[in-house]
PAZAPA-4460 file (N, C-alpha, C; in steps of 0.05 Angstrom, whole numbers, plus 32768, in hexadecimal, padded with zeros to 4 digits):
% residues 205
    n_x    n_y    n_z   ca_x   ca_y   ca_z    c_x    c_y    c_z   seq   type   mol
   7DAE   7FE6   7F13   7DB9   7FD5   7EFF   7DC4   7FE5   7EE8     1      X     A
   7DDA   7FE6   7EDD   7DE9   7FEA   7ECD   7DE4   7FD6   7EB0     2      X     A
   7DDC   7FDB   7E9C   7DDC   7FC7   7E8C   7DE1   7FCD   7E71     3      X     A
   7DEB   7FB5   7E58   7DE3   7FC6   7E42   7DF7   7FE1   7E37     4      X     A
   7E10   7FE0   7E44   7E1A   7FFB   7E32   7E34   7FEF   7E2D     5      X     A
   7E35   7FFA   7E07   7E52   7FF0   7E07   7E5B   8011   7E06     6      X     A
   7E7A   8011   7E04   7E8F   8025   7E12   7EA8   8028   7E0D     7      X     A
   7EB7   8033   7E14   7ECF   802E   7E05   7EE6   802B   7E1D     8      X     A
   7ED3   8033   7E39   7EEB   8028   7E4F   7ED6   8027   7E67     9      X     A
   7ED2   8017   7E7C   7EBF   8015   7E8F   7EA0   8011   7E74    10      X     A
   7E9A   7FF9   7E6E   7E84   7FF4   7E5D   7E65   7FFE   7E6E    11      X     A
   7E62   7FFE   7E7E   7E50   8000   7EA0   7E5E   8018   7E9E    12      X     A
   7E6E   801B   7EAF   7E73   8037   7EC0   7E8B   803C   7EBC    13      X     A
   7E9A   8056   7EBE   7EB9   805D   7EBF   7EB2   8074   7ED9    14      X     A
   7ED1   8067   7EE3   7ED1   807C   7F03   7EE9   807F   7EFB    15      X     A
   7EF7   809F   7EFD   7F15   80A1   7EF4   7F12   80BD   7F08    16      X     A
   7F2B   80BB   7F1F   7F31   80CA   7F2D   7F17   80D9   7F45    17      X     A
   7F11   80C0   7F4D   7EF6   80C7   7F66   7EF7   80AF   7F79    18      X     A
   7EED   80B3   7F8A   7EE0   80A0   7F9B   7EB5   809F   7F9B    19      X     A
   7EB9   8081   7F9B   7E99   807B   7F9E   7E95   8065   7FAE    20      X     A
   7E7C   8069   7FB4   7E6F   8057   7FD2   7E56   8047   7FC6    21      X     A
   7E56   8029   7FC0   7E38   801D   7FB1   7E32   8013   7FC4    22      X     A
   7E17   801B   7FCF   7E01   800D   7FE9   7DF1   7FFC   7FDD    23      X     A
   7DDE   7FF2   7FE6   7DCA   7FDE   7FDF   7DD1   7FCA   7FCB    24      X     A
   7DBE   7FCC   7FB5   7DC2   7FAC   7F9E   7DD0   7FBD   7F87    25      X     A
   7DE3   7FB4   7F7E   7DF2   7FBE   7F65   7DF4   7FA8   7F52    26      X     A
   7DEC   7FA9   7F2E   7DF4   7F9E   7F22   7DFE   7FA9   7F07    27      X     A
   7E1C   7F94   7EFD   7E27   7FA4   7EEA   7E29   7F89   7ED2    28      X     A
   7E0A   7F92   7EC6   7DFD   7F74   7EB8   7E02   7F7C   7E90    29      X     A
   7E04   7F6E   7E84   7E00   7F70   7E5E   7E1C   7F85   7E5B    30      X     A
   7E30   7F92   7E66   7E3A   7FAB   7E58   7E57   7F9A   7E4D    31      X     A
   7E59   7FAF   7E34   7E7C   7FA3   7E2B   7E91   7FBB   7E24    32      X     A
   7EA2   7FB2   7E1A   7EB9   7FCC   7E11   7EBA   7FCC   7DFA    33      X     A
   7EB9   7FDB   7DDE   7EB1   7FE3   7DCA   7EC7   7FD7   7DBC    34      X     A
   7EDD   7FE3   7DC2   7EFA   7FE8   7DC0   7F0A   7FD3   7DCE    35      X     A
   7F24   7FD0   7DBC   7F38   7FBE   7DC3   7F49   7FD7   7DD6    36      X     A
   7F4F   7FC9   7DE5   7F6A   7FD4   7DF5   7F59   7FDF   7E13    37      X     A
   7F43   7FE3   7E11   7F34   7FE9   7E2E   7F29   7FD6   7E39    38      X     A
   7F25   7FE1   7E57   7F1B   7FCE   7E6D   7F0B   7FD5   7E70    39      X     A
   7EF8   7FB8   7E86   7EE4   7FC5   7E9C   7EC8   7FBD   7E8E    40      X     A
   7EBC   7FA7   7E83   7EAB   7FAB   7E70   7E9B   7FAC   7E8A    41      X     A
   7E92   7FA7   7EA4   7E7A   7FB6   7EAE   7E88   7FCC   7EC1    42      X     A
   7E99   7FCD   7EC5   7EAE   7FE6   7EDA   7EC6   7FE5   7ED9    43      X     A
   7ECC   8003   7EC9   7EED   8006   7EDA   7EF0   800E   7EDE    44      X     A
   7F04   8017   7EF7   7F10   802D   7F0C   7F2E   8037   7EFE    45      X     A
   7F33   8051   7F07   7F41   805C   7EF5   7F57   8074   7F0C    46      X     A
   7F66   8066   7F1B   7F6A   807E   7F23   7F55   8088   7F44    47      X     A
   7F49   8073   7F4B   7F3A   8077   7F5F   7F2F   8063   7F72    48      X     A
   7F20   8066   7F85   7F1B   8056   7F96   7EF3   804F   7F99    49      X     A
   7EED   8033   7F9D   7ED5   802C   7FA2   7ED0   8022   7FB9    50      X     A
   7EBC   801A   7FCC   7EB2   8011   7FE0   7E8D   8007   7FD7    51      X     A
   7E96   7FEC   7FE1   7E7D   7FDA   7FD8   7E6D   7FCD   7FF6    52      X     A
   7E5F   7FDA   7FF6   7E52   7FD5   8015   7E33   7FC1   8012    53      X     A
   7E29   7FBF   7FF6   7E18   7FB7   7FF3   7E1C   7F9D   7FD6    54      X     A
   7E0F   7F87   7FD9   7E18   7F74   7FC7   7E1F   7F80   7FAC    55      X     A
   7E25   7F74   7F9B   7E2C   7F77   7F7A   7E38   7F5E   7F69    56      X     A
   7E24   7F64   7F54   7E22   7F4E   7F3F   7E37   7F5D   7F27    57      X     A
   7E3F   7F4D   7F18   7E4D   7F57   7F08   7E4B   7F3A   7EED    58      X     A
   7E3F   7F41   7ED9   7E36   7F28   7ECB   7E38   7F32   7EAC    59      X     A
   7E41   7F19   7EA0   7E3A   7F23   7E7A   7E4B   7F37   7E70    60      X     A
   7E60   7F47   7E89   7E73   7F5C   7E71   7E8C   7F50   7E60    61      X     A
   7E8B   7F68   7E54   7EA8   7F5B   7E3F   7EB6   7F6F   7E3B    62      X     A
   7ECC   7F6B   7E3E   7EE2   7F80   7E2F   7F02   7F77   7E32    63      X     A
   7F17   7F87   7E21   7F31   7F82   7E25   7F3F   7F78   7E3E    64      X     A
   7F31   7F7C   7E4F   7F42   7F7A   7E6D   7F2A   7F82   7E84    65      X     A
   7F2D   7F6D   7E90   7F16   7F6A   7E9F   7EF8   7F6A   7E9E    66      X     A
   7EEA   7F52   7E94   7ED3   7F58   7E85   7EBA   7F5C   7EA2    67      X     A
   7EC0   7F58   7EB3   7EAD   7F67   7EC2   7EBB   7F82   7ED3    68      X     A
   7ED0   7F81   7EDA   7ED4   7F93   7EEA   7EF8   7F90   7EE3    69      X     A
   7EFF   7FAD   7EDD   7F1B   7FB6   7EDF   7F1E   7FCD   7EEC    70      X     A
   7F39   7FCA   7EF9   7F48   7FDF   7F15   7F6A   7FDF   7F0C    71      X     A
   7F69   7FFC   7F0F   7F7A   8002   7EF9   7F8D   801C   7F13    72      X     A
   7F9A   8021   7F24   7FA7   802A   7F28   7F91   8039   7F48    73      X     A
   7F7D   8024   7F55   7F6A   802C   7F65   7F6F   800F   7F79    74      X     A
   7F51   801C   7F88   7F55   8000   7FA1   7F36   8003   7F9C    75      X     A
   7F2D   7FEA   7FA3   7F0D   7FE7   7FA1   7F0E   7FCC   7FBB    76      X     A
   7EF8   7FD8   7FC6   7EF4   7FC7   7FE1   7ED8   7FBC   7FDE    77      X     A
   7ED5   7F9D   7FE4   7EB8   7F8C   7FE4   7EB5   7F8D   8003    78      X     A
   7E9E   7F96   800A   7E98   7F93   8029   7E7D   7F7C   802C    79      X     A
   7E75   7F7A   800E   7E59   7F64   800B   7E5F   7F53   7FFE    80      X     A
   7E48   7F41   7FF7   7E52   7F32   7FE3   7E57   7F34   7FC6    81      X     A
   7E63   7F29   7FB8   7E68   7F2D   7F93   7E63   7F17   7F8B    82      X     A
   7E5B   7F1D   7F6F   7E5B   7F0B   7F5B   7E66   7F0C   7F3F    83      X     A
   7E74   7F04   7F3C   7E87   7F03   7F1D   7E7F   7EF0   7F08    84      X     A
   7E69   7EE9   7EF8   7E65   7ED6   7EE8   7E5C   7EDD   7ECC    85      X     A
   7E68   7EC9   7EB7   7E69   7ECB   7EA0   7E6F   7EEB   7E93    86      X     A
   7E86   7EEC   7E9A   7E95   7F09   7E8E   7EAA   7EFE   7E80    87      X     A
   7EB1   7F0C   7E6C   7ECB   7F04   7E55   7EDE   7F18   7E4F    88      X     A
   7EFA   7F18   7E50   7F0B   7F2D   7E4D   7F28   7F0F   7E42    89      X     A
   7F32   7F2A   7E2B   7F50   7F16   7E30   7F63   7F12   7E3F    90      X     A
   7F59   7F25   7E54   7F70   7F2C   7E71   7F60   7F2A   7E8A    91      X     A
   7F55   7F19   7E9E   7F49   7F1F   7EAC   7F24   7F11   7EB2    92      X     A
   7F21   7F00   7EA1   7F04   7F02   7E99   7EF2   7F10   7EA2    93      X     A
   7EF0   7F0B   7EC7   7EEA   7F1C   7ED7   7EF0   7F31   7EE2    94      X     A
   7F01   7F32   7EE2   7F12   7F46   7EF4   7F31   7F49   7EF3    95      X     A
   7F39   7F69   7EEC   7F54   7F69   7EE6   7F5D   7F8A   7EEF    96      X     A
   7F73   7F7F   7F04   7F82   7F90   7F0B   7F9D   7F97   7F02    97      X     A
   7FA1   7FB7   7F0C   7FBB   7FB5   7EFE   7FC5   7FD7   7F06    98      X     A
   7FDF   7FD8   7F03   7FEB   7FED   7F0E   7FE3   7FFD   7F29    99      X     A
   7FF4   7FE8   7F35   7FF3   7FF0   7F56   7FD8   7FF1   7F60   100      X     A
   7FC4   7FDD   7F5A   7FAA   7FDF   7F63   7FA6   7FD0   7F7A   101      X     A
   7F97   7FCC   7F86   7F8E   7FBF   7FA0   7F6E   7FB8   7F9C   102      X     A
   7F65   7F9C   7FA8   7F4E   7F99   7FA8   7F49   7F86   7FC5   103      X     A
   7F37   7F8A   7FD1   7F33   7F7C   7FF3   7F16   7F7C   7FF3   104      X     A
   7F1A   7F61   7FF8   7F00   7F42   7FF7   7EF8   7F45   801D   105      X     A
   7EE7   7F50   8026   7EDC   7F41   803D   7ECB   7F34   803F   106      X     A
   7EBA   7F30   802E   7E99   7F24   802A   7EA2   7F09   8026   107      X     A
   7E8D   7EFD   800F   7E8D   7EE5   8005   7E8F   7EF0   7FE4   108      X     A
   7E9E   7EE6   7FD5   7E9A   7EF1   7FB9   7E9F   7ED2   7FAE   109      X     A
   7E8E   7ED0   7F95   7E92   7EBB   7F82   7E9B   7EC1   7F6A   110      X     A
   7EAF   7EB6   7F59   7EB9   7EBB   7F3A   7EB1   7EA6   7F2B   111      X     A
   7E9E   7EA6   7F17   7E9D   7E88   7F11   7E87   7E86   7EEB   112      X     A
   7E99   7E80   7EDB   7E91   7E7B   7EBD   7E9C   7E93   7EBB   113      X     A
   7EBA   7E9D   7EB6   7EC4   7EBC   7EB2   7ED5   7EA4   7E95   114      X     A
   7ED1   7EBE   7E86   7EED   7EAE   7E72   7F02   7EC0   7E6A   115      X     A
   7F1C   7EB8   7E66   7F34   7ECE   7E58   7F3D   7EBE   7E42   116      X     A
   7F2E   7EC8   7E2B   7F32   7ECC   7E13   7F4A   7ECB   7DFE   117      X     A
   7F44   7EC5   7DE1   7F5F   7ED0   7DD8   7F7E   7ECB   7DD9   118      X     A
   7F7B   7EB5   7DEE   7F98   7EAF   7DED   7FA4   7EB9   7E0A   119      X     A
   7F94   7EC9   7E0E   7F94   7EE1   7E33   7F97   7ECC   7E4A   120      X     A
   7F96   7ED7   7E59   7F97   7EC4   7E78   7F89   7ECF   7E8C   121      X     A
   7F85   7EC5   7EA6   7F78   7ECD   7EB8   7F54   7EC7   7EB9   122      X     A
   7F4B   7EB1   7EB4   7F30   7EAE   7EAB   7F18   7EB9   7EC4   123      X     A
   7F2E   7EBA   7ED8   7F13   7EC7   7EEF   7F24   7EE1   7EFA   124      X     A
   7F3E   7EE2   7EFC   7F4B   7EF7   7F08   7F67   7EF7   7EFB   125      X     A
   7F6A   7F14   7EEC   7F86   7F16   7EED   7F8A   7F31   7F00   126      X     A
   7FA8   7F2B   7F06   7FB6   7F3F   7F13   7FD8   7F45   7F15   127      X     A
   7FD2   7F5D   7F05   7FEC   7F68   7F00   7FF8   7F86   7F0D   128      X     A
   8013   7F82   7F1E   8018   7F96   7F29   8005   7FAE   7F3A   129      X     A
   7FFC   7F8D   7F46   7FE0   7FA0   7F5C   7FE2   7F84   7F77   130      X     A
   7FCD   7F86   7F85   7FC9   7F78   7F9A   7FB3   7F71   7FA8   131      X     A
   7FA9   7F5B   7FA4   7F8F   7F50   7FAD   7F89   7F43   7FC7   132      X     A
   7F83   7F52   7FDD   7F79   7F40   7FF3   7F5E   7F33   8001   133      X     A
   7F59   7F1A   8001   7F47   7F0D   8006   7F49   7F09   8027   134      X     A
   7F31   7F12   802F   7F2C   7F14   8052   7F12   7EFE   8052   135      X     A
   7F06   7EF8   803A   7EEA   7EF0   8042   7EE8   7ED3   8034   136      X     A
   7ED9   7ECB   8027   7ED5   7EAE   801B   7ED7   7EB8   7FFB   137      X     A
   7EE8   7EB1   7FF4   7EEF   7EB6   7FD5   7EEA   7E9B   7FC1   138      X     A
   7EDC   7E9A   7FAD   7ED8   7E80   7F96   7EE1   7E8B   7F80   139      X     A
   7EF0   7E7D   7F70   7EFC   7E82   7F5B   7EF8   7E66   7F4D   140      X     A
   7EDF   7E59   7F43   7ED6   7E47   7F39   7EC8   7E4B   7F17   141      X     A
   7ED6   7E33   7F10   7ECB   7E32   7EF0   7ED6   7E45   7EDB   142      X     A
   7EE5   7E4B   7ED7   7EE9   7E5E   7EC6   7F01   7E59   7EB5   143      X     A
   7F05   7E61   7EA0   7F1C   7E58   7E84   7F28   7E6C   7E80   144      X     A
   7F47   7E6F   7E7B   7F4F   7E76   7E67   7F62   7E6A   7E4A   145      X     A
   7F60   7E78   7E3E   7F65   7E6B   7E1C   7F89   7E64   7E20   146      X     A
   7F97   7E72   7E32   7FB2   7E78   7E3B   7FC3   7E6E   7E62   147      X     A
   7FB9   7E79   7E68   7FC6   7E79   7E80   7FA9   7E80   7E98   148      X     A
   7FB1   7E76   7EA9   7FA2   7E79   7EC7   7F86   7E74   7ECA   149      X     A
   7F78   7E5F   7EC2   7F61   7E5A   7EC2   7F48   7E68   7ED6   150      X     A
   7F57   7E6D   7EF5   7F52   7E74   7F09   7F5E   7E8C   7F05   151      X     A
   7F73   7E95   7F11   7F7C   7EB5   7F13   7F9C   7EB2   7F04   152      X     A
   7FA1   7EC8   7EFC   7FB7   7ED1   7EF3   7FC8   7EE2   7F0B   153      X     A
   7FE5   7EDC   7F12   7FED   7EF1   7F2A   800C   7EF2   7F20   154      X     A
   800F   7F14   7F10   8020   7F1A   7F03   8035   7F36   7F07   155      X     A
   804B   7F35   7EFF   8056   7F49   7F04   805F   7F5C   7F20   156      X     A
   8067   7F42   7F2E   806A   7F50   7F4C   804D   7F56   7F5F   157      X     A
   803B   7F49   7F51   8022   7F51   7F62   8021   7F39   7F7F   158      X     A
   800A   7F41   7F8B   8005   7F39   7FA0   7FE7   7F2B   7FA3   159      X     A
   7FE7   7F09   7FA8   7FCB   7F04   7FB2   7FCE   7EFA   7FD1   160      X     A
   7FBF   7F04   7FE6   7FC0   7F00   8000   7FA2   7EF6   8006   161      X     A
   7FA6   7EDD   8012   7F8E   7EC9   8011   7F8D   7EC8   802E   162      X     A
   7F80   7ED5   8040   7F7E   7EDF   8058   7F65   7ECA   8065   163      X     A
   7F48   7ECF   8052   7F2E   7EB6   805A   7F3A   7E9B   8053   164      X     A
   7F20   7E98   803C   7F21   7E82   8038   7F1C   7E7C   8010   165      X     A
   7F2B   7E6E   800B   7F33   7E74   7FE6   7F2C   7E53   7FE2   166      X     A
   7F19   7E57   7FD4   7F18   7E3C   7FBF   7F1D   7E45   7F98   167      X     A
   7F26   7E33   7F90   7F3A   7E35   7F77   7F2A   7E16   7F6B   168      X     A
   7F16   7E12   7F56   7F0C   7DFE   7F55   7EFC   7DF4   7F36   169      X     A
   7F11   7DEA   7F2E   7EF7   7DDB   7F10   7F03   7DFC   7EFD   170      X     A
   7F1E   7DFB   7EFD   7F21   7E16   7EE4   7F2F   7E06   7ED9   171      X     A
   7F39   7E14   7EBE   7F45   7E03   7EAB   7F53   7E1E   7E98   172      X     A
   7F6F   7E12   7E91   7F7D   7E22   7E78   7F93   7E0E   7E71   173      X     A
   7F9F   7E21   7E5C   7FB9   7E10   7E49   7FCA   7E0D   7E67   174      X     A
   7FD7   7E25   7E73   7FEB   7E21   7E88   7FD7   7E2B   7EA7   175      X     A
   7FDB   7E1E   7EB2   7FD9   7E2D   7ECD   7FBE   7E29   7EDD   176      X     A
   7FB0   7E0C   7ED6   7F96   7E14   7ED8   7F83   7E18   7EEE   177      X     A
   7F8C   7E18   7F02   7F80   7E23   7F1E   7F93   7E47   7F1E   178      X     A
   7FA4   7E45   7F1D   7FB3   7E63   7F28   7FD4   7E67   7F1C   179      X     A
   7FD8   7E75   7F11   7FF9   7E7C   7F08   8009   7E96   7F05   180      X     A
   801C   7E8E   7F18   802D   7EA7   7F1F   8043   7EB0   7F0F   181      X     A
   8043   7ECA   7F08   8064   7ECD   7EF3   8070   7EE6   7F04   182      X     A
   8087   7EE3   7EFC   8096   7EF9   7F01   8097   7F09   7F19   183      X     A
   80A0   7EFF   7F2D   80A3   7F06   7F48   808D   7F0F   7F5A   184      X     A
   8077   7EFD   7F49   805E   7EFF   7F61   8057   7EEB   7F77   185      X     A
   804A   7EF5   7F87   804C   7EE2   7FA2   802B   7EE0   7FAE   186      X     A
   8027   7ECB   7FB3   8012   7EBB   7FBF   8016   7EB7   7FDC   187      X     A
   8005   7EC8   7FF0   8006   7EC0   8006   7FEE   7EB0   800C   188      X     A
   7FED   7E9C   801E   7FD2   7E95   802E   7FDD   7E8E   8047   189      X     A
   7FC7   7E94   8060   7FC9   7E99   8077   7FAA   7E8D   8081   190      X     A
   7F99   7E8C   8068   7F7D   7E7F   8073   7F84   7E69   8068   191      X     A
   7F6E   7E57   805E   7F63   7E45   8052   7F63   7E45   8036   192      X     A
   7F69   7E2D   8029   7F6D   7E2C   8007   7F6A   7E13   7FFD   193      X     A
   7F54   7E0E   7FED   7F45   7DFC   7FD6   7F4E   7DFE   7FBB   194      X     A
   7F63   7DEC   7FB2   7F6D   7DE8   7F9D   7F65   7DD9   7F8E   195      X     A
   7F4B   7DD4   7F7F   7F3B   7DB3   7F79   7F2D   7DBE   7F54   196      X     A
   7F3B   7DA4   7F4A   7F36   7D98   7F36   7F36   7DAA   7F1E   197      X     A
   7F4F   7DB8   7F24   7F5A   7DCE   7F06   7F68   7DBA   7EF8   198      X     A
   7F67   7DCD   7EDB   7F71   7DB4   7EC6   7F80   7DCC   7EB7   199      X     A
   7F94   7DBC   7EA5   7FA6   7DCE   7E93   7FAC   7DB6   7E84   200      X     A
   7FAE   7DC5   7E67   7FB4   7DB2   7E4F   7FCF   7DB4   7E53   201      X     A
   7FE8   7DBC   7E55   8002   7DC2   7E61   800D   7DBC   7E6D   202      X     A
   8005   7DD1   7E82   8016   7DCB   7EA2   8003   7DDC   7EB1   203      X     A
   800A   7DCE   7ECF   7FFD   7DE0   7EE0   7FE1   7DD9   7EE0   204      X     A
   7FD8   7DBE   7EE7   7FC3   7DC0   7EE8   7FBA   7DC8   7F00   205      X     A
***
């Protein structure tokens, strides 16, 4: 367990230019980002690659962009299950990708009480100019942002590929409040998809 550290980029941990392998029980619990303008309040990847073969919690971080976990120009692979809850960022709550990153879901992962802050978007997932593929049972339930995408943010030419099975459920924001796409990004699904009871003060509920 990782807990407890604030930081000024990866609050938990910073991986910049390596590869790493997490086996057994992993948790990335209490940590934040000190500093405005950094990610990752329990992990961020920098420049490198992860492999998750054994579950992981990811709970309570905070920071600029991605308050549990930010991937930043890497690929990070879930082979177990995850958990993303109650993490806060203004980009991302949970989780935020970006520059040419990649992330691939085979397990079961849940997102759920993530918030994006501040006016930010993406309250369980943003993703910008990267690419997210879901192979496994993906939840993206409960979660706010103050701005845009209550559920996930999918921005800037990025890519979400919904391959399992995606439920999108009970999020809420000003615009978009299950999921919202800008600027020449594209949503594939090929599995299964649960679109239930997002709300937006706006549009897009």
């Amino acid at each position: 367990t990782v807990s407890t550290s604030p930081n000024i980029g990866g609050g938990g941990a910073l991986i910049k230019y390596s590869h790493v392998q997490f086996s057994g029980h992993n948790e990335f619990v209490n940590n934040f980002v000190s500093k405005e303008l950094f990610a990752g309040g329990g992990l961020q990847l920098f420049n490198s690659s992860a492999v998750f073969t054994g579950p992981v919690v990811f709970r309570n971080g905070t920071a600029q962009s991605g308050g549990g976990l930010a991937i930043s120009m890497s690929q990070v692979h879930f082979h177990s299950s995850v958990l993303f809850s109650f993490n806060t960022a203004a980009l991302g709550g949970a989780l935020y990708l970006d520059l040419s990153s990649t992330l691939n879901i085979t397990a079961d992962a849940t997102i759920e009480h993530n918030r994006a802050l501040q006016g930010g978007g993406g309250g369980g997932i943003f993703i910008s100019q990267s690419t997210l593929y879901n192979f496994g049972f993906l939840s993206v339930n409960n979660n706010t942002a103050d701005y845009s995408g209550g559920g996930v943010v999918i921005e800037f030419n990025s890519t979400f590929a919904n391959i399992g099975q995606l439920n999108v459920q009970n999020n809420n924001a000003t615009e978009g409040g299950g999921i919202q796409l800008y600027y020449g990004s594209l949503f594939v699904c090929k599995g299964q998809l649960r679109v239930i009871g997002n709300t937006a003060t706006n549009a897009g509920g």
